[in-house]
C-alpha positions as CSV (number, residue, x, y, z in Angstrom):
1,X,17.0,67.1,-2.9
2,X,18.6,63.9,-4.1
3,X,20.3,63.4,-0.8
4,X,17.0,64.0,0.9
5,X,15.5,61.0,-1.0
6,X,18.4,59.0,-0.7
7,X,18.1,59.4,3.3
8,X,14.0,58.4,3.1
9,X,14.8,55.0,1.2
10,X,17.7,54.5,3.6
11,X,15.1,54.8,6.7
12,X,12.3,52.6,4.4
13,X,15.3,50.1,4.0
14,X,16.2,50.3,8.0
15,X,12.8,49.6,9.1
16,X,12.6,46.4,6.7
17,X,15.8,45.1,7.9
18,X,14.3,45.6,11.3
19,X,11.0,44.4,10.9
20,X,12.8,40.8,9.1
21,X,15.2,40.8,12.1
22,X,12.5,41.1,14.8
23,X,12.8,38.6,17.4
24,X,10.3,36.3,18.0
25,X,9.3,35.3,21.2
26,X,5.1,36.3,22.7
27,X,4.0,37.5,18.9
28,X,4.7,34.7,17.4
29,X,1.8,33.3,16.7
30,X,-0.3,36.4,16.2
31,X,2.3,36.6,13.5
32,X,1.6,33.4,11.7
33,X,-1.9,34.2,11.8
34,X,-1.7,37.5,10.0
35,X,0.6,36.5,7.9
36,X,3.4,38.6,8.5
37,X,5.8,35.8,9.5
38,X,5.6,34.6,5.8
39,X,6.5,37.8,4.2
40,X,9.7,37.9,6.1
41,X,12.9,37.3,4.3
42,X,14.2,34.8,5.9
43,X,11.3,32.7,5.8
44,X,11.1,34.1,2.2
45,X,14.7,33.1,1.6
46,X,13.6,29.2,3.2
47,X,10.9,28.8,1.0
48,X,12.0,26.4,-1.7
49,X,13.6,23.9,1.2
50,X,10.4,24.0,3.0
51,X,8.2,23.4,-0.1
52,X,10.8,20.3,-0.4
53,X,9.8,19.3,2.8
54,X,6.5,19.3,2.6
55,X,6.7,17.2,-0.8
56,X,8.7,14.7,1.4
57,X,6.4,14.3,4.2
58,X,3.6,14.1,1.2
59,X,5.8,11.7,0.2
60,X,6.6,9.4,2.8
61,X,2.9,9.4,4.5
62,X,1.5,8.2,0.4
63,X,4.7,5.4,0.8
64,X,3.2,4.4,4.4
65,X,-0.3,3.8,3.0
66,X,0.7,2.0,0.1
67,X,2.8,-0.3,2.2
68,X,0.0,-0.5,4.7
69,X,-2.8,-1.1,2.1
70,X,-0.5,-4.1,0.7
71,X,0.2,-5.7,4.1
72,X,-3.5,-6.2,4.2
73,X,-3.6,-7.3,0.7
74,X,-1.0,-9.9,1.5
75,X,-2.6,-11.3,4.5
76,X,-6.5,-11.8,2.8
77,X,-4.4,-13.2,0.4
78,X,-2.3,-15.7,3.0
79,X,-5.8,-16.3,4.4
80,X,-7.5,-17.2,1.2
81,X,-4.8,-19.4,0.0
82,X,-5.0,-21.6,3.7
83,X,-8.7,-21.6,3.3
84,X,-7.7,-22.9,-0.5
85,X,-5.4,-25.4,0.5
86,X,-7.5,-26.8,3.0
87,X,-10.8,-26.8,0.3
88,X,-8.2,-29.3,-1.9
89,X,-7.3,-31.5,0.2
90,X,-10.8,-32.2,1.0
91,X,-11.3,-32.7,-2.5
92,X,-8.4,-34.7,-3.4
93,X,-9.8,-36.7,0.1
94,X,-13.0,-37.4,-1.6
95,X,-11.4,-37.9,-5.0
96,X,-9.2,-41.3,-3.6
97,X,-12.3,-42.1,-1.4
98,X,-15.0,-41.7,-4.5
99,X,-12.4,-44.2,-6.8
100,X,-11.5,-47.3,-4.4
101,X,-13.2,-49.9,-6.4
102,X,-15.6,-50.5,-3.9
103,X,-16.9,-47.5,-3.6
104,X,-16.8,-47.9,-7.7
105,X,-19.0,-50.6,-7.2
106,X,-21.5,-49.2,-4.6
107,X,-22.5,-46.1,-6.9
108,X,-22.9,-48.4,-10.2
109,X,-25.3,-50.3,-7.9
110,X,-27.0,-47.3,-6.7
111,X,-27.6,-45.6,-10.3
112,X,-28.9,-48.9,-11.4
113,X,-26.7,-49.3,-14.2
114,X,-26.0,-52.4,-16.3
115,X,-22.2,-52.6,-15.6
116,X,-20.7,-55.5,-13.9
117,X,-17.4,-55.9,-12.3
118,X,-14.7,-57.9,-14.4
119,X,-13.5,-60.6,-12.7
120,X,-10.4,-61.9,-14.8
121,X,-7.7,-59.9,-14.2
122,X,-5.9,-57.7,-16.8
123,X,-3.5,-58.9,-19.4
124,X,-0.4,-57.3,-20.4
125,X,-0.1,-57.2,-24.0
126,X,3.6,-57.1,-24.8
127,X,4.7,-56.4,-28.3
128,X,8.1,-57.9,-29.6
129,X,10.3,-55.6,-32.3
């Protein structure tokens, strides 16, 4: 009886070894979709590289977003700094153009204040040691 059994696992063992060694070809895909493709060994066997794999493409596509999210960070920031740039040198503009002594003269005049231009020049005070 015990070679009887022996000869029943052998066959149960056989039709494994066939059914992981069946070559693929128009089943294929009926295969994937029922799931038998990834019960067989060798895909078994293949697993933990293709788990790796996947965790790299996961990877590298959540490194591509983050380098394309700060490309377009850098340039609104490259656009803000020209519009910046551009906002102070119209101020520094008005800045020298507001304190020519003129123009110093012209807005005392138009808030009607009692200030009046000095007309003796400075004097250099120069202390001896």
């Amino acid at each position: 009886m015990s070679l009887y059994g022996e000869q029943i696992e052998f066959e149960e063992e056989r039709k494994q070894e066939q059914h992981d060694h069946k070559p693929s070809g128009k089943g294929f895909l009926k295969e994937l979709i029922d799931g038998s493709l990834i019960t067989r060994s060798s895909v078994i066997r293949q697993l933990p590289y293709i788990v790796f794999l996947t965790l790299l493409a996961f990877i590298y596509i959540g490194n591509r977003y983050h380098a394309e999210k700060l490309v377009r960070q850098e340039s609104e920031l490259q656009s803000e700094l020209q519009h910046l740039r551009a906002k102070a040198i119209t101020v520094s503009a008005e800045l020298m153009d507001i304190s020519r002594q003129s123009e110093v003269l012209r807005l005392l005049e138009k808030e009607d204040l009692d200030i009046e231009e000095s007309l003796e020049p400075p004097v250099k005070i120069v202390v001896k040691e």
